[in-house]
N, C-alpha and C positions, 0 to 999 in steps of 0.2 A: 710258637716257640715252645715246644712240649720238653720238658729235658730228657724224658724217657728214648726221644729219637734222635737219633744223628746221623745225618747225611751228606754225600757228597757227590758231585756233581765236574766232570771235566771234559775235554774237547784234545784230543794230538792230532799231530800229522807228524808224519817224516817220509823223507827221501833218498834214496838209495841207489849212485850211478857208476859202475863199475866197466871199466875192460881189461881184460885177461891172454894172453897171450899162452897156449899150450904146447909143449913140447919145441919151445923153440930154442930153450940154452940148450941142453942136456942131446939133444937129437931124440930120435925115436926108441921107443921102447921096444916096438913091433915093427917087424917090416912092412904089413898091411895100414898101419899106423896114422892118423893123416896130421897136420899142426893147426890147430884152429885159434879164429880170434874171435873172443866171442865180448859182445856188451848187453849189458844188463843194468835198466830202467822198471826201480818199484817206487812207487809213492801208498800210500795207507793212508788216508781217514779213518778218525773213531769218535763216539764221543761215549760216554760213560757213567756210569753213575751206581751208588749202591749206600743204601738204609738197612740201619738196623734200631730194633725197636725190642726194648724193656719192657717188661709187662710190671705191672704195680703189687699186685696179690702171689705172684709167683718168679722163681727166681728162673725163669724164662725168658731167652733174647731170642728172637727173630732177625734175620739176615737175610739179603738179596743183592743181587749183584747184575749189573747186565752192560753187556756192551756191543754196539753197534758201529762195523768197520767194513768199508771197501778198500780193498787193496787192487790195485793195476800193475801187470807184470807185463812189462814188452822187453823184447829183446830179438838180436840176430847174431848167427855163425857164421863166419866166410872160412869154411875150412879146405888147405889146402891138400890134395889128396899126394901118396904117394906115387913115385913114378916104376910102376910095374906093372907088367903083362896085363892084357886083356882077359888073358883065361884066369887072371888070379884078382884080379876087380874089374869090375863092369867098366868098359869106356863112358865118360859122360858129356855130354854135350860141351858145357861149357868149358872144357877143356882143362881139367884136371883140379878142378875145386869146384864145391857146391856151396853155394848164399840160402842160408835158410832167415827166414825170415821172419819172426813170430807178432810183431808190431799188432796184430788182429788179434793178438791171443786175449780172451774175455776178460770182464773182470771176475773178482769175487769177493761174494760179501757174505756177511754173518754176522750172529746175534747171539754169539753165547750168552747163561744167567749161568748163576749159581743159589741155590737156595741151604739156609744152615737154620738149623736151631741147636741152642745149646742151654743146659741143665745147669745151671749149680749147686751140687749137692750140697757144699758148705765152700767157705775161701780156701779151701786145697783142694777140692776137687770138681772137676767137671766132666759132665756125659755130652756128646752130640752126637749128630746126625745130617748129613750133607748131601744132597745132588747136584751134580754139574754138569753141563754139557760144555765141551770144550771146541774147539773149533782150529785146523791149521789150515792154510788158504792155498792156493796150489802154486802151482811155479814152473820151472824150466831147467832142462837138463843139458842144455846146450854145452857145456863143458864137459859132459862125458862123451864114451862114444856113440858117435852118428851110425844108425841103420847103412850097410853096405862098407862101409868105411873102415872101422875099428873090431878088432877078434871080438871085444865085450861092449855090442850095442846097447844103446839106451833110448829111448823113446826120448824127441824134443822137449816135449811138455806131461808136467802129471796133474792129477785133478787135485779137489779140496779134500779132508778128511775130517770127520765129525767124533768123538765120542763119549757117551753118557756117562756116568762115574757115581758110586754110592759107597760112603762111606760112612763108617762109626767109630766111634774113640772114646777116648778117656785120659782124660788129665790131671795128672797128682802130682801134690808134696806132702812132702812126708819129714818129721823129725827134726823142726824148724826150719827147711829148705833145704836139709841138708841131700837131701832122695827126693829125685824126681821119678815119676813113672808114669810113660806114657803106652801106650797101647791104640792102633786104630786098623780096623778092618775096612781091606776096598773091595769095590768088585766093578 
């Protein structure tokens, strides 16, 4: 039990089960147009945790952060196609709606941290310095439009996206508290 350090340690879950019904009050917006029902099943695991550490000789804190998460996205569309000509949408087997299916769709998982240190000049000011890498998990566009179907298609599924972050700043008061200023550059 050092008092210099303090940490914390946690565990989530949640779940998320949705259906959606497109273009069924209003009618069609497009006449190539199709009405889809689409459901969508996420659950997430994570667990988490993040220390930060005082130094004794210097007015120096240390910081880390990290967290570890699988997320599961399944889902299906059964959309109904409109009823016009073959030369103006492709005929399709099942007879005028297509069942997309994504139940197989992978999962995804990830491990963002964040690292900080921060300076205290004196009790009104401070300097740091920050890297993160941040992490969004991928998903399902099943509510937009389907490839063949809709004037503005959308790909079913899209991937995860990752990105690194450096930042610097500065934090003040000023004048009994009366002025704050703060300042911080990212990149």
């Amino acid at each position: 039990a050092n008092a210099n350090l303090q940490w914390l340690v946690g565990a989530d879950f949640y779940q998320v089960d949705y259906d959606e019904f497109i273009d069924t009050g209003a009618g069609q917006s497009f006449v190539t147009e199709s009405t889809r029902k689409v459901e969508v099943d996420q659950r997430s695991w994570a667990i988490y945790g993040s220390a930060d550490y005082t130094l004794d000789n210097l007015p120096l804190t240390l910081s880390a952060e990290v967290r570890d998460a699988v997320d599961e996205i399944d889902g299906s569309a059964f959309t109904l196609l409109p009823s016009l000509p073959a030369s103006l949408l492709p005929p399709y087997p099942g007879g005028g709606y297509i069942f997309t299916d994504l139940r197989d769709n992978p999962t995804f998982s990830n491990l963002p941290y964040t690292l900080t240190a921060s300076w205290s000049l004196n009790q009104e000011m401070l300097l740091y310095g920050k890297f993160a890498n941040s992490y969004r998990h991928g998903g399902l566009n099943l509510a937009e439009g389907q490839p063949d179907t809709d004037p503005y298609p959308a790909l079913p599924t899209y991937g995860a996206e990752s990105a690194d972050s450096l930042e610097f700043g500065y934090k003040s008061t000023w004048f009994d508290r009366r002025l704050t200023v703060n300042a911080a550059a990212f990149y």
